[in-house]
VEXDREN-2710 file (C-alpha; in Angstrom, 1 decimal):
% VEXDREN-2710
k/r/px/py/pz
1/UNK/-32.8/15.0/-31.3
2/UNK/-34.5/18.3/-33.0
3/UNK/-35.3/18.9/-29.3
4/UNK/-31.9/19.1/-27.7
5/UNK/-32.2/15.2/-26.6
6/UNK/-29.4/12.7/-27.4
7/UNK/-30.7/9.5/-29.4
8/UNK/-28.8/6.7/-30.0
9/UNK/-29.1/3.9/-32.4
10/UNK/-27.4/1.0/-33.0
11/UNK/-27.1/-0.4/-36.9
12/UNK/-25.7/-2.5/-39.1
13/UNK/-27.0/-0.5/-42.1
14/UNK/-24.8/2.0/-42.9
15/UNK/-26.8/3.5/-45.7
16/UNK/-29.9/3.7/-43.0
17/UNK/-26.6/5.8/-40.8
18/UNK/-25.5/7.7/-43.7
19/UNK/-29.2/9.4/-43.7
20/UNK/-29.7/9.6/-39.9
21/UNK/-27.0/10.2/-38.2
22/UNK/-25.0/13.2/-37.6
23/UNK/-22.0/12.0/-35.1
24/UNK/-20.3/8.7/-35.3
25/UNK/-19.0/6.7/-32.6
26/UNK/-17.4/3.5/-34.1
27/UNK/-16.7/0.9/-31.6
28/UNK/-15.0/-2.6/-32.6
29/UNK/-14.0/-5.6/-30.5
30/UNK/-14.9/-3.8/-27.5
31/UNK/-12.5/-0.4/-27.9
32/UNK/-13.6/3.2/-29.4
33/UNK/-11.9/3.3/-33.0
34/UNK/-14.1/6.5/-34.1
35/UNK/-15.8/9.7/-32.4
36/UNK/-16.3/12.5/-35.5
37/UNK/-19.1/13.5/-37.5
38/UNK/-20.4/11.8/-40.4
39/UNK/-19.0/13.9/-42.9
40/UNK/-15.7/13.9/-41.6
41/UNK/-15.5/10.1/-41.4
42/UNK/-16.0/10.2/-44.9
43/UNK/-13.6/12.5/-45.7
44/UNK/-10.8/10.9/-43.8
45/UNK/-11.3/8.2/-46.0
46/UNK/-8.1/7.5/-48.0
47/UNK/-10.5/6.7/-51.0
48/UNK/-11.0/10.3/-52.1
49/UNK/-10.3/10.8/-55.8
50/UNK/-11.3/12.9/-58.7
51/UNK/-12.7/11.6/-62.1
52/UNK/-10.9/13.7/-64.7
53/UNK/-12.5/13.7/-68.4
54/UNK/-10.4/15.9/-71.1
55/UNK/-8.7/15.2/-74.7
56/UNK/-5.4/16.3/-72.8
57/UNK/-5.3/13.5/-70.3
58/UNK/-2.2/11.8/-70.6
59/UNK/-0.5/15.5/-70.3
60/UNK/-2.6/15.6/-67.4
61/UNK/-1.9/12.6/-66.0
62/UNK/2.1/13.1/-66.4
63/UNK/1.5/16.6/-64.4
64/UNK/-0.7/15.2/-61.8
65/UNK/2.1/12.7/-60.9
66/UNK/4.6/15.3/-60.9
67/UNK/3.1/17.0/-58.1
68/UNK/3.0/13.5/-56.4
69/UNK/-0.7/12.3/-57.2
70/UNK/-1.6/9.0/-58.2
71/UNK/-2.9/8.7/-61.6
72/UNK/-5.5/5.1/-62.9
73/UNK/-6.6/5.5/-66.6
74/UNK/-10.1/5.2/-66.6
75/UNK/-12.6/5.4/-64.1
76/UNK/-14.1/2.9/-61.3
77/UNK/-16.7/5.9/-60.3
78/UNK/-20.7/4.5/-60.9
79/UNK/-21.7/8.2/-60.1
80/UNK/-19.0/9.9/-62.7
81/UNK/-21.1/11.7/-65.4
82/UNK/-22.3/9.5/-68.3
83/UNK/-19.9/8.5/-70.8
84/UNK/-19.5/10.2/-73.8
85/UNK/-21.4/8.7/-76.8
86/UNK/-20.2/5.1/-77.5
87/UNK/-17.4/4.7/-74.7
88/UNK/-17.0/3.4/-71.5
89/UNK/-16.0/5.5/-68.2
90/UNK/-13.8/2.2/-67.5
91/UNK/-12.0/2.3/-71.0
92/UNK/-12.2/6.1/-72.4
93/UNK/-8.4/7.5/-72.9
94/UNK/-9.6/10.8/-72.1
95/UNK/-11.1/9.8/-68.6
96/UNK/-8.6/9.8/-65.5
97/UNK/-9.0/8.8/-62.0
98/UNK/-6.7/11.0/-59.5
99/UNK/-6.0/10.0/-55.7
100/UNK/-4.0/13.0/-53.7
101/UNK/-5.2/15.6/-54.8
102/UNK/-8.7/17.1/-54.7
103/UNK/-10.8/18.8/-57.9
104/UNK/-9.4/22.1/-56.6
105/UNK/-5.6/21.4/-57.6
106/UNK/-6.3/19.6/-60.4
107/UNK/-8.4/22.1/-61.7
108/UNK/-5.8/24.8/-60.7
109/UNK/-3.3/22.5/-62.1
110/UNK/-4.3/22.1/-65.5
111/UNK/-5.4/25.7/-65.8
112/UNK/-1.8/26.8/-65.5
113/UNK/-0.6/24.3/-68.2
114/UNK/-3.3/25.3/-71.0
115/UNK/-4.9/21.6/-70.0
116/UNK/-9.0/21.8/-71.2
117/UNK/-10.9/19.9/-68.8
118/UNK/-14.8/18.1/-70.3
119/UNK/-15.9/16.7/-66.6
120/UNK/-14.0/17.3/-63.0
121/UNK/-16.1/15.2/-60.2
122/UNK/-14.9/14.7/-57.0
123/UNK/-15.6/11.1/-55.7
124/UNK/-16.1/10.9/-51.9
125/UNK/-15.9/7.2/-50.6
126/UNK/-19.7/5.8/-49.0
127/UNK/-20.2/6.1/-45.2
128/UNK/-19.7/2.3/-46.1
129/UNK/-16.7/1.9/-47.7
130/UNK/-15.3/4.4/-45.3
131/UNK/-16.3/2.8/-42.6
132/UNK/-14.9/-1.5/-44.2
133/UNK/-12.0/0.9/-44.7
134/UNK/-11.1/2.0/-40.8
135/UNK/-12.5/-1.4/-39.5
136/UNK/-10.4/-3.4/-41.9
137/UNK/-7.3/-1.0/-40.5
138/UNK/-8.1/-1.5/-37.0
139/UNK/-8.7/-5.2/-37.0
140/UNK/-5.7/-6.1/-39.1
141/UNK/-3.9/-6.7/-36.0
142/UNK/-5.1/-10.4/-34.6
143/UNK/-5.1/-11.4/-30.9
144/UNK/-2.7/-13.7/-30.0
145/UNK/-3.3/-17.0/-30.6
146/UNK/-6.8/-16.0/-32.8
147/UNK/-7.0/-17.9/-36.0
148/UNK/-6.7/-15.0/-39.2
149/UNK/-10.5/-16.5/-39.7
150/UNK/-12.4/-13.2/-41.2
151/UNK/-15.6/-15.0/-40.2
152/UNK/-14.8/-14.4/-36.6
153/UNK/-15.8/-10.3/-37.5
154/UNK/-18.1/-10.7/-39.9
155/UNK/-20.5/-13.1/-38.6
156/UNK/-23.2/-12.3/-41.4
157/UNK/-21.1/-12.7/-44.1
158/UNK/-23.0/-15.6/-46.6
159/UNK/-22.4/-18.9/-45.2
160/UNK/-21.2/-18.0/-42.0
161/UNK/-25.3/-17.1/-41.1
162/UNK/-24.3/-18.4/-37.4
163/UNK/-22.1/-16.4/-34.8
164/UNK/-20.5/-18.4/-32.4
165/UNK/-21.1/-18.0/-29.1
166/UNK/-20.0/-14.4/-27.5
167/UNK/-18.9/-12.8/-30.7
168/UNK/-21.3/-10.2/-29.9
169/UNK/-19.2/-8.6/-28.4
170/UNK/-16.8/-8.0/-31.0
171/UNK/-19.5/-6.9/-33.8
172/UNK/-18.6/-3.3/-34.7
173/UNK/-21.6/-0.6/-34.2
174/UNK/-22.3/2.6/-35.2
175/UNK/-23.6/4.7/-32.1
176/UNK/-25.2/8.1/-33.4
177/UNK/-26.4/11.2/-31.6
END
């Protein structure tokens, strides 16, 4: 590729993709769902949030939904900075999760209302959970007459080891170049 040449690969392993690759093409049950670059795949993933630590975050939180931002207390981010001493990310009052609006307005936000801010992280969503997140949009609608039997497109899932005959065809790849 460092040559000009086109390579692509085919994978399962999105972690293996997330390293590699530099272009997506995303095709499911036959039809292109995906043709963008790696990191913008990611960042059109509606999972994009920012972990909010300060001693002000239910003032926070009220302004944040003001502007129309959704607001979890606590934090489900494993790569949000350690805890302080003796609490939990999960269960800390002054730890926020925010979803519609990146660390820029927040930050910008809270500045203009005197809000002190401890830790503002951006979360991104994984190359996987961005790609479970457009497949599992594009496959919710079912063919006519197709059992709603998940096993059908995920064939590897635990105790469906077996793919039936011709399905495939309707396992979603990643093509990279």
């Amino acid at each position: 590729a460092a040559e000009g040449r086109t390579v692509l690969v085919s994978s399962h392993l999105m972690s293996e993709m997330a390293l590699t690759a530099d272009h997506l093409l995303v095709i499911g049950k036959g039809r292109l769902i995906a043709d963008t670059s790696v990191d913008e795949f990611v960042r059109s993933s509606s999972r994009q949030s920012v972990h909010v630590r300060s001693p002000q975050a239910a003032e926070l939180a009220a302004r944040c939904r003001e502007a129309g931002a959704t607001v979890r207390a606590g934090s489900t981010s494993r790569v949000a900075a350690a805890p302080a001493a003796g609490t939990d990310a999960g269960t800390d009052p002054d730890v926020i999760e925010i979803t519609g609006m990146d660390s820029a307005e927040v930050g910008r936000l809270a500045a203009a209302h005197g809000i002190t801010l401890f830790e503002l992280i951006p979360l991104r969503a994984s190359l996987e959970e961005a790609f479970m997140e457009l497949t599992e949009t594009a496959w919710s609608t079912r063919r006519p007459g197709r059992p709603d039997d998940r096993r059908h497109d995920h064939p590897r899932r635990p105790g469906n080891e077996k793919a039936p005959a011709g399905e495939l065809a309707d396992k979603t790849r990643f093509i990279t170049t």
